[in-house]
C-alpha distance (Angstrom), angle and dihedral (degrees) to the residues before:
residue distance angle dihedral
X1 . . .
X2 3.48 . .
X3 4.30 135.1 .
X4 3.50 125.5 -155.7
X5 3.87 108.5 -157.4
X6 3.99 118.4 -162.5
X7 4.22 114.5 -121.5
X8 3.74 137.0 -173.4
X9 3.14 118.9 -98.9
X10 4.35 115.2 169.7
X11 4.52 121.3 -0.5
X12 3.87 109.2 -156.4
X13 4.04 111.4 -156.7
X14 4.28 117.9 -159.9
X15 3.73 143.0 150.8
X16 3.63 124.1 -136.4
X17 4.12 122.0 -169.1
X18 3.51 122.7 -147.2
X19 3.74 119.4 -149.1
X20 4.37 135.7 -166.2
X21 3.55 94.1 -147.6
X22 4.36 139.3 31.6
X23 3.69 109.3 -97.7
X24 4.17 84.9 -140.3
X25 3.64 104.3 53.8
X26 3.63 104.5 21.8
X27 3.84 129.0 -160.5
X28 3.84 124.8 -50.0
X29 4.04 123.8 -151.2
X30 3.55 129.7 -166.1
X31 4.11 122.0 -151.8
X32 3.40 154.9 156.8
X33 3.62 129.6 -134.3
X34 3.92 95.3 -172.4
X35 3.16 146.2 62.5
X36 3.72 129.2 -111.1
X37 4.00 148.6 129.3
X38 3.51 130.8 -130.7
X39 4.04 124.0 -167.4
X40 4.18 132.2 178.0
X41 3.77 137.3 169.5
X42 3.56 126.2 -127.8
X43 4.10 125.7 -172.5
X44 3.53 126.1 -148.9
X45 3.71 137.5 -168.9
X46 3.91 109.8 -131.8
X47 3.90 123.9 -147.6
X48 3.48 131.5 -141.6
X49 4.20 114.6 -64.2
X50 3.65 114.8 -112.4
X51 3.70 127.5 -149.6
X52 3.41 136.7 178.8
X53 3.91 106.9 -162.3
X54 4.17 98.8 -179.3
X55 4.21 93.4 42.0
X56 3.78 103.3 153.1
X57 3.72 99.3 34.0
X58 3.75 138.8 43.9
X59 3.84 116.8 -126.6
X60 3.24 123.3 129.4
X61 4.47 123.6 -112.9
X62 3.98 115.7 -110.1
X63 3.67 108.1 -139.3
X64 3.70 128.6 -96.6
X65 3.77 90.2 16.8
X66 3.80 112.1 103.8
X67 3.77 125.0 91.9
X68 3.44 122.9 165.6
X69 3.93 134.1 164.1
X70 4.06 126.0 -118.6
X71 3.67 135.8 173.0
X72 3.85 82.4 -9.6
X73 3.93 88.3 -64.7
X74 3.95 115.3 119.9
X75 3.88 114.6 -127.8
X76 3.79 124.4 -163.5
X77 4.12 139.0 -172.4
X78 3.78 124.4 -116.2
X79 3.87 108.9 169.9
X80 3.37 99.1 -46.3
X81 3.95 102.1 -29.3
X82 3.52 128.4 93.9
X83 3.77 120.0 -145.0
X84 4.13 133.2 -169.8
X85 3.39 138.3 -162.7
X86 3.70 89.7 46.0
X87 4.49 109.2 -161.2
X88 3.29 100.6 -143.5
X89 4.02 90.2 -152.9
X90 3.53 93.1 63.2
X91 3.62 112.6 12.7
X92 3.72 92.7 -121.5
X93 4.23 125.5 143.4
X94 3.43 156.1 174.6
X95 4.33 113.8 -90.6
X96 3.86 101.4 -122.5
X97 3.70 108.7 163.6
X98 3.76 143.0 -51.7
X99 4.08 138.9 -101.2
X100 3.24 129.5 -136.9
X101 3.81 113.0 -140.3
X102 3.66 95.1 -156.4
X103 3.83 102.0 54.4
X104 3.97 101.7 29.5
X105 3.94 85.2 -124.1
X106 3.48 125.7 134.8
X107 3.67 134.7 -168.4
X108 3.62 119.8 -142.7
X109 4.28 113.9 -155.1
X110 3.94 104.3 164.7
X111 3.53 127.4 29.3
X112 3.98 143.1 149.8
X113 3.93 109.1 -72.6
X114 3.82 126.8 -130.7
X115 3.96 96.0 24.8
X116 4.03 128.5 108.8
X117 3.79 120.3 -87.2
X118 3.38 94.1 -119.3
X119 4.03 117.4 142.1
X120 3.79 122.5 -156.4
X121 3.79 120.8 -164.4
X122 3.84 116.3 -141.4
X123 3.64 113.0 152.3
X124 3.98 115.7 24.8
X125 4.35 120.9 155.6
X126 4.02 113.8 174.5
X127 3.80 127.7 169.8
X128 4.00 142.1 -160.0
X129 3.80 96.9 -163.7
X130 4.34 102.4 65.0
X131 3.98 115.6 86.3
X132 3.29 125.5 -143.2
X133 3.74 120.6 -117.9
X134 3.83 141.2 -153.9
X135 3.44 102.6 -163.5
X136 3.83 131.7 46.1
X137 3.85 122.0 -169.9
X138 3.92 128.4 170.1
X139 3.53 145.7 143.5
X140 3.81 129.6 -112.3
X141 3.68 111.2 -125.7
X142 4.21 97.4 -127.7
X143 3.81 127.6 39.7
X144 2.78 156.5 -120.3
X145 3.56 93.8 45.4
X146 4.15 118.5 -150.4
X147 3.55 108.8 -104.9
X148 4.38 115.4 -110.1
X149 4.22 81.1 16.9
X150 3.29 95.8 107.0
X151 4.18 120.8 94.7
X152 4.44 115.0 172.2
X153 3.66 113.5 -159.6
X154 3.75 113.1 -159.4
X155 4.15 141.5 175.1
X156 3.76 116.7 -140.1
X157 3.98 123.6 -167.0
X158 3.78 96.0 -126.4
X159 3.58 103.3 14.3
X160 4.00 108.9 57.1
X161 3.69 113.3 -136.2
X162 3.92 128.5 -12.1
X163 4.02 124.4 -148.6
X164 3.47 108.6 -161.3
X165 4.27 116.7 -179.4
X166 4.18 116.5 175.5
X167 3.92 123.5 -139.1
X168 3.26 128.4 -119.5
X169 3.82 89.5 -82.1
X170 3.78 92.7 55.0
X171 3.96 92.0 -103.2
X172 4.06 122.6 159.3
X173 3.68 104.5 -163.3
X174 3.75 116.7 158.2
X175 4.20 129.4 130.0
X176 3.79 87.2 -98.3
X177 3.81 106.9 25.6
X178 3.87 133.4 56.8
X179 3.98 125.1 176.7
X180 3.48 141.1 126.4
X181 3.95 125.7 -141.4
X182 3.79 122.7 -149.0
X183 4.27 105.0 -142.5
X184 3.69 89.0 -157.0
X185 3.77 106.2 61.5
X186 4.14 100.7 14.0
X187 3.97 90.9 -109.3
X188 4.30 107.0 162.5
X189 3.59 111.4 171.6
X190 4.16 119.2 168.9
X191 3.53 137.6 179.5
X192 3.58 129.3 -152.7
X193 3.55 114.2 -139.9
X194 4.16 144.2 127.0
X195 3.56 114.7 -142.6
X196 4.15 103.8 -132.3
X197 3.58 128.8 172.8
X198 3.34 117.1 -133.1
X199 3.47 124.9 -120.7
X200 3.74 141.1 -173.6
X201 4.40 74.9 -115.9
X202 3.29 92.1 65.6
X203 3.78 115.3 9.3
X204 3.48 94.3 102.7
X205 3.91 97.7 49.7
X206 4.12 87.5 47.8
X207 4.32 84.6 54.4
X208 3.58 92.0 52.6
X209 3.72 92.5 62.9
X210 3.69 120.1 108.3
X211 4.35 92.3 -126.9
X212 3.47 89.1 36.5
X213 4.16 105.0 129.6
X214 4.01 120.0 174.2
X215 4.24 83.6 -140.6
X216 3.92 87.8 62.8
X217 4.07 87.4 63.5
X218 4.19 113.3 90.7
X219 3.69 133.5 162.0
X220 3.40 130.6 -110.2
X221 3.78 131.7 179.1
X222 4.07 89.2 -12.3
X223 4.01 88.1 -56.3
X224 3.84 122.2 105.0
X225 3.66 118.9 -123.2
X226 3.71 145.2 -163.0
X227 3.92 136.1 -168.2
X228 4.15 106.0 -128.9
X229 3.99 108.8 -155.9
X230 3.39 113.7 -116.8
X231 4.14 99.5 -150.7
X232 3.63 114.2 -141.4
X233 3.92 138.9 -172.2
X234 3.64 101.3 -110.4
X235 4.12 91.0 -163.5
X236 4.00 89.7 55.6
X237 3.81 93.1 65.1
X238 3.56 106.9 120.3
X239 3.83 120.0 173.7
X240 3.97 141.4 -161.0
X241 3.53 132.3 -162.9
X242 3.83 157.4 143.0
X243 3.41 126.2 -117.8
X244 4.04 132.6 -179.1
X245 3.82 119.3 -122.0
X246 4.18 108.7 -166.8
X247 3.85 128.7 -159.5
X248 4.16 110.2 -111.2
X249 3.91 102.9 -101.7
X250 3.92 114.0 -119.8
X251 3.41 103.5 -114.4
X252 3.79 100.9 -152.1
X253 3.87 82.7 59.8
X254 3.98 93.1 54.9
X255 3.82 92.8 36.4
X256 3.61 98.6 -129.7
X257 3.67 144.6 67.0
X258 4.49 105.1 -77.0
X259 3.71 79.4 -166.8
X260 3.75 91.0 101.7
X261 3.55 91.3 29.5
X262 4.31 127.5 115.1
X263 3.49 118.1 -78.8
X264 4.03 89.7 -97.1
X265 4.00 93.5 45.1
X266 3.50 87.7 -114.0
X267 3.92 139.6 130.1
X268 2.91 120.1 -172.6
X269 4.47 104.1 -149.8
X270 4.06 89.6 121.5
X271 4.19 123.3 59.3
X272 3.44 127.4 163.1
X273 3.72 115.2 -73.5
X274 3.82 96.6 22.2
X275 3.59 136.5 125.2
X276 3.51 114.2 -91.3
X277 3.81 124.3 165.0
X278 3.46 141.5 -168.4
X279 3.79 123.4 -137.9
X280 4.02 131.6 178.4
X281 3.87 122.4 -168.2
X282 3.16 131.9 -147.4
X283 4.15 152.2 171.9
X284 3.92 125.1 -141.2
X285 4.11 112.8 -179.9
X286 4.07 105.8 -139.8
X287 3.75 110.5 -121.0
X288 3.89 92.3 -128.8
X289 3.68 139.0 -8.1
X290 3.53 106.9 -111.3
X291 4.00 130.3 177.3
X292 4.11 95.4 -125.5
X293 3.57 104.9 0.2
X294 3.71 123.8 133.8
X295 3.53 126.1 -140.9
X296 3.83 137.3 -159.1
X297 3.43 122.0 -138.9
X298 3.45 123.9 -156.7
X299 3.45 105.0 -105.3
X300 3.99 140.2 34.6
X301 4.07 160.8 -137.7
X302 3.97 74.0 36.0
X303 4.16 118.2 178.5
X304 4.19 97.4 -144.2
X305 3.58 145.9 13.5
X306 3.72 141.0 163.0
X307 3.68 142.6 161.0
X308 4.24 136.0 -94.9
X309 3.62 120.4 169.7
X310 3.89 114.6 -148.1
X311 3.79 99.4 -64.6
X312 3.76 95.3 49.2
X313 3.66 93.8 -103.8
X314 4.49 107.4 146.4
X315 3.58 112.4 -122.2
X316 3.80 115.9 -136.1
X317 3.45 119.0 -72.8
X318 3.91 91.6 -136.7
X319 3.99 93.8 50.1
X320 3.79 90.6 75.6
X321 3.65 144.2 7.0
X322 4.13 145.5 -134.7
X323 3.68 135.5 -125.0
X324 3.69 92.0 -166.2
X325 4.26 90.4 -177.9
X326 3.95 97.4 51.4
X327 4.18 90.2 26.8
X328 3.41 95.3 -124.1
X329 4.08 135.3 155.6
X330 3.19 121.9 -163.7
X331 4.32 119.2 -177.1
X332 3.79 110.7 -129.8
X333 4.17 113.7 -104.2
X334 4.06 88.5 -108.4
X335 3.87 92.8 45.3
X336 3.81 111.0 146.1
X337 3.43 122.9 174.1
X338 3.95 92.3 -138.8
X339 3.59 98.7 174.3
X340 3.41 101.6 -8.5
X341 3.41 122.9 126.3
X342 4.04 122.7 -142.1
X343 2.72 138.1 -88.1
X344 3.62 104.6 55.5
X345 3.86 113.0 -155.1
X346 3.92 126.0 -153.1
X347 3.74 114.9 -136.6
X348 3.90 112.5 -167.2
X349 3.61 146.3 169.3
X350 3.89 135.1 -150.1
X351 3.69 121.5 -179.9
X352 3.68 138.0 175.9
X353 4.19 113.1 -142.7
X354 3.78 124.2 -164.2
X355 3.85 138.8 135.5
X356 3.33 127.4 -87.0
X357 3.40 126.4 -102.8
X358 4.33 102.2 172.3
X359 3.28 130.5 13.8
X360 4.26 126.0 -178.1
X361 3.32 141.8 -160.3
X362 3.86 91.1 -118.8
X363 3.94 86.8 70.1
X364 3.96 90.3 -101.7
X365 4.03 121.2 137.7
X366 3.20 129.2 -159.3
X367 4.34 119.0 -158.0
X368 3.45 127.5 -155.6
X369 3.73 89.2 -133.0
X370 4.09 131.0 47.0
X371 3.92 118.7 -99.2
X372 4.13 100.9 -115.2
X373 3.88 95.5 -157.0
X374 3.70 131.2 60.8
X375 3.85 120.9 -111.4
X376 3.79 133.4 -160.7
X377 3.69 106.4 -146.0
X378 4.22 85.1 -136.0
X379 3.88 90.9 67.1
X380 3.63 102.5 25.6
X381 3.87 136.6 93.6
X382 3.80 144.4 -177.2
X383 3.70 123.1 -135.5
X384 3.46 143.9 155.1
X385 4.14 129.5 -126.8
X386 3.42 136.3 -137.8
X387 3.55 110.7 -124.7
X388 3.56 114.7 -136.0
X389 3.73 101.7 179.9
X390 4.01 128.8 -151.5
X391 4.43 112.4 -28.9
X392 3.35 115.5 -172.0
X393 3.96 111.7 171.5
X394 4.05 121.5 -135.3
X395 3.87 150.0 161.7
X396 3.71 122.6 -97.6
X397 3.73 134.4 174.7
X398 3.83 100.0 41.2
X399 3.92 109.2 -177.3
X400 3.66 147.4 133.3
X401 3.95 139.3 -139.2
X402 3.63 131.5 178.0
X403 3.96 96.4 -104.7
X404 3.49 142.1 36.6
X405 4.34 106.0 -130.8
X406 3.48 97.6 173.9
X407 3.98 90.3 -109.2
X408 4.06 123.9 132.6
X409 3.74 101.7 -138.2
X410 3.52 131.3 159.7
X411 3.55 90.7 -140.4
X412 3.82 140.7 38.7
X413 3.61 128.6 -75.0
X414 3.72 132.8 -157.1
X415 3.90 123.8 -9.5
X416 3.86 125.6 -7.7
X417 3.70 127.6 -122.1
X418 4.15 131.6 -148.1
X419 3.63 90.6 -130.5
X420 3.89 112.9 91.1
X421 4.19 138.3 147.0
X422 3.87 116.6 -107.7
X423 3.57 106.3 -132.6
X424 3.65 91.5 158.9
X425 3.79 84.1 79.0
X426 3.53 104.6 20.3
X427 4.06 104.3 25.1
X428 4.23 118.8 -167.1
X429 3.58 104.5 -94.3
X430 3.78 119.9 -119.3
X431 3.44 135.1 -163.6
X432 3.69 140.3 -164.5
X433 3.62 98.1 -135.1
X434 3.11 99.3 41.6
X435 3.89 110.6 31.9
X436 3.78 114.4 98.9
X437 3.85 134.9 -170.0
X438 3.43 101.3 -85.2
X439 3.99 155.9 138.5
X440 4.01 114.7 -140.4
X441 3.81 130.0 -171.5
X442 4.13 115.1 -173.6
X443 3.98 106.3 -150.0
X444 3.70 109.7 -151.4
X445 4.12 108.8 -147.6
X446 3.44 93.2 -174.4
X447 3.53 144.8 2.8
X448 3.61 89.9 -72.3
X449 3.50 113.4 17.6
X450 3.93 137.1 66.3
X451 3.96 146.4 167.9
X452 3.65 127.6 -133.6
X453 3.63 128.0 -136.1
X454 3.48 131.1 176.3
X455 3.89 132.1 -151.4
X456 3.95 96.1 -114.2
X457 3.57 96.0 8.5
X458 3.43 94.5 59.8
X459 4.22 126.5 -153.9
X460 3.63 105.4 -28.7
X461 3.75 123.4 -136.4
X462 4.12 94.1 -127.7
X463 3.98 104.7 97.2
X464 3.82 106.8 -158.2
X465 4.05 139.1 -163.7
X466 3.89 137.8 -149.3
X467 3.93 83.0 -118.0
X468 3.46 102.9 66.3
X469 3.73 133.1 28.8
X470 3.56 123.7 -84.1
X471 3.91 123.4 -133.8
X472 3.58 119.7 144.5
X473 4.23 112.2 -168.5
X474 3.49 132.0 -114.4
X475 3.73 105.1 -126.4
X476 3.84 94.3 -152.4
X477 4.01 93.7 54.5
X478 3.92 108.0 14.8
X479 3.32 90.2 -129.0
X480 4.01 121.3 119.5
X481 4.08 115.5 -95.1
X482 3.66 84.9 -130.1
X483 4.46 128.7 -39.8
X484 3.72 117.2 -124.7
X485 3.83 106.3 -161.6
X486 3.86 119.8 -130.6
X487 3.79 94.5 -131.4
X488 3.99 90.2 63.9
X489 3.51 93.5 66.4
X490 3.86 122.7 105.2
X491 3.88 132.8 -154.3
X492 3.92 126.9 -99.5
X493 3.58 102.9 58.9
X494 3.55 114.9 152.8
X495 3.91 131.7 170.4
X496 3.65 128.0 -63.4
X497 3.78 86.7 23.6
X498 3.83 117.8 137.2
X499 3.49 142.8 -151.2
X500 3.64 116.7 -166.2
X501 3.77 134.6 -160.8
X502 3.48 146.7 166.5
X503 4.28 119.0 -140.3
X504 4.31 109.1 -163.5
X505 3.93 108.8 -166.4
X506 3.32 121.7 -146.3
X507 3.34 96.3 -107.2
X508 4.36 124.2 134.1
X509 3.57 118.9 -142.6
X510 4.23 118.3 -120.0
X511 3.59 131.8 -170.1
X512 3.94 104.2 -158.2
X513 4.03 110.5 -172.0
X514 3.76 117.9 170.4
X515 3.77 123.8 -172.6
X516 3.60 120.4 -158.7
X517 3.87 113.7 -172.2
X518 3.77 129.4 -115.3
X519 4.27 108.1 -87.9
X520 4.18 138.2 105.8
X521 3.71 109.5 -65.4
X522 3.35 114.6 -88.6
X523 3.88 94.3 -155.2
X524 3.51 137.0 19.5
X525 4.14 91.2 -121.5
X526 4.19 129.6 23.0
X527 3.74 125.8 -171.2
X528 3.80 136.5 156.6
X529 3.57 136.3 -172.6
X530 3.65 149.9 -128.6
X531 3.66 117.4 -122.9
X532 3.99 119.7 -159.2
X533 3.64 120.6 -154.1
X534 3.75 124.8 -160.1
X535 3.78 148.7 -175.9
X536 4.23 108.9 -112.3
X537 3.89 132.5 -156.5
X538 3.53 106.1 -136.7
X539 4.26 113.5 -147.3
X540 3.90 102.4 -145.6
């Protein structure tokens, strides 16, 4: 084993002096040797003060309870606004600033001029146990509320105070606050949130926030976005608003029960410039029950009448008929009563339609026009009419494709062909009575003839030809479906081609609902019916 020890081998001794100041340009004072004074003014613009009331410690500020003193001026908190210059009479200040809950920080705007800066704490309460929240809902206590009435006051923890007012259609829509309020039942819900796009910037301050979910990030216009809680004081919400208090309606006035009516009493089935229409009902027994005779009633121009005999069984619309202008009934020349029991009883109806020009609370109309029958208010009622307007049907959708697949599209399928119907000349007749809602397909089997089937109505039994026109009947009105005309058919059929077709009737969609309240029947049976109304050519 061997050690290598470490010797001297050369020792250098020198002396190094250390000066203040360079031997080649010296040192350089600057004096006065009289004296004198010098003075100047300079004006700034100030900012806002900023305090934080809860430095050292993190707890957050209940509302409305900080009061602190500067520039000998007395400052209170009202939900996240501080006010000065409070009158004691009627509790009215001056707007100096806001808190924020969340931070303890304050900003001062407005306070007294030409006094010190210095801020004395008197009245300070903070908490650990009170969640913040992003989203507020509640119900006011009476409805219906006014609509644009209603005004939420609320304290955020980094935002100061938020003044939130809904439209007339109950929308919240603010940078920091979205909600919606229904007038009718006093819903308000709100959420808290600013809408941020997220950046590669900030994307990974926003994931190390505690509500921070990668589900709460959507796209929007190409750009990625995320919601940002806004936390609020939930026991700072203060609301104002409107509501509408009604009178209870007399129900002998209306007629009926306004137990089960709206809030208001009202119902709205008559506006100005509807269609309302007055109808009265009534029963006239026929002296005898004779094959051909005609009968008077008592009144006339009426709108409907039919037949019962004497235990309210209808007689057969085809066994008599009606004049409704003259009011007359007159029994067909075969009528037999054949089961009917005498004495047969009339029932008929004459109204008087017009639009309305008035309409009041109390339940009285007012028409633009004057009733031109007389009406017993035992017998009579008021009602209003849906108006359907003009219906005419018609086909749509004409086309044709090489092959018939079974499939109800609106548009062709497959190949094309040359062959085709000229309806620009020769159109597909429609009528209303005998037009139905329905999707057709004719299915040539040759080069001249074809079948028909329909998508509900199925194949029907009448076979047709490009040599004679085509008009299979409706066997509910006699009337053709529709007539394709011979002359409207080209050449170069073949078979397996199709021509398609849609037929719209003039039909109008109803919804009838009928609501019969909760008691002991009455009578053994109930019905009602649906009366149609309709313009009329008159032959003179």
């Amino acid at each position: 084993m061997t050690i290598y020890q470490s010797s001297v081998k050369n020792i250098v001794q020198s002396s190094v002096t250390y000066k203040a100041y360079s031997e080649t340009t010296g040192i350089k004072a600057r004096y006065r040797d009289a004296d004198g004074s010098a003075t100047g003014a300079k004006s700034i613009t100030s900012g806002n003060l900023k305090f934080d009331l809860t430095y050292g410690f993190s707890e957050q500020i209940l509302p409305s309870s900080i009061r602190f003193k500067l520039g000998g001026e007395t400052y209170i908190d009202r939900t996240g606004t501080l006010y000065r210059n409070i009158d004691q009479n009627n509790g009215s200040g001056t707007l100096s600033g806001e808190v924020k809950y969340g931070t303890g920080e304050i900003n001062v705007s407005s306070w007294a001029p030409n006094t010190d800066n210095i801020l004395t704490l008197e009245s300070l309460a903070t908490t650990t146990d009170l969640p913040p929240l992003s989203h507020i809902s509640f119900r006011t206590p009476v409805i219906p509320l006014r609509p644009s009435s209603l005004t939420v006051v609320v304290g955020t923890l980094e935002h100061g105070q938020l003044t939130l007012t809904a439209d007339e259609n109950g929308v919240i829509e603010t940078s920091r606050a979205h909600g919606l309020v229904n007038w009718d039942n006093g819903f308000v819900q709100i959420y808290f949130y600013t809408k941020t796009e997220v950046t590669v910037v900030n994307r990974m301050e926003l994931e190390a926030e505690d509500w921070y979910d990668p589900l709460l990030e959507y796209e929007e216009a190409g750009k990625t976005y995320i919601n940002v809680p806004v936390w609020v004081d939930a026991s700072s919400v203060r609301y104002n608003a409107i509501a509408y208090t009604y009178l209870p309606i007399d129900s002998e006035l209306l007629g009926l029960s306004a137990t089960r009516l709206p809030i208001d009493g009202r119902v709205p089935i008559f506006r100005v410039g509807g269609i309302g229409i007055v109808s009265s009902t009534k029963s006239q027994e026929l002296p005898s029950a004779i094959a051909g005779t005609t009968y008077d009633l008592n009144d006339q121009r009426i709108a409907w009448c039919e037949l019962e005999d004497a235990n309210g069984v209808k007689v057969g619309y085809d066994l008599y008929t009606v004049d409704y202008d003259y009011g007359r009934v007159t029994l067909g020349g075969d009528f037999t009563l054949l089961g009917l029991v005498e004495p047969l009883t009339a029932k008929y109806r004459y109204q008087d339609m017009g639009q309305i020009r008035d309409v009041q609370i109390n339940g009285q109309l007012t028409f633009t026009k004057p009733l031109t029958h007389n009406y017993d208010a035992v017998d009579t009622i008021v009602g209003s009419a849906l108006v359907i307007g003009d219906m005419q049907a018609r086909y749509t959708r004409k086309f044709v494709q090489q092959a018939w697949n079974s499939v109800w599209n609106d548009e062709p399928t497959g190949s094309g062909v040359s062959a085709n119907y000229n309806d620009s000349l020769y159109p597909i007749l429609i009528t209303n009575k005998g037009a139905i809602q329905e999707r057709w397909a004719i299915v040539f089997t040759g080069a001249e003839s074809f079948y028909c089937v329909g998508e509900y109505t199925g194949r029907l039994v009448l076979a047709g030809s490009i040599s004679v026109d085509y008009a299979p009947l409706n066997p509910v009105t006699g009337v053709p479906y529709f007539t394709i005309k011979k002359e409207g058919w080209g050449a170069g059929w073949a078979n397996g081609n199709v021509l398609r077709f849609n037929t719209v009737a003039a039909n109008f969609p109803v919804w009838v609902i009928r609501t019969v309240k909760q008691s002991e029947p009455a009578v053994l049976s109930d019905q009602f019916q649906i009366m149609l109304r309709g313009d009329i050519d008159r032959v003179v």
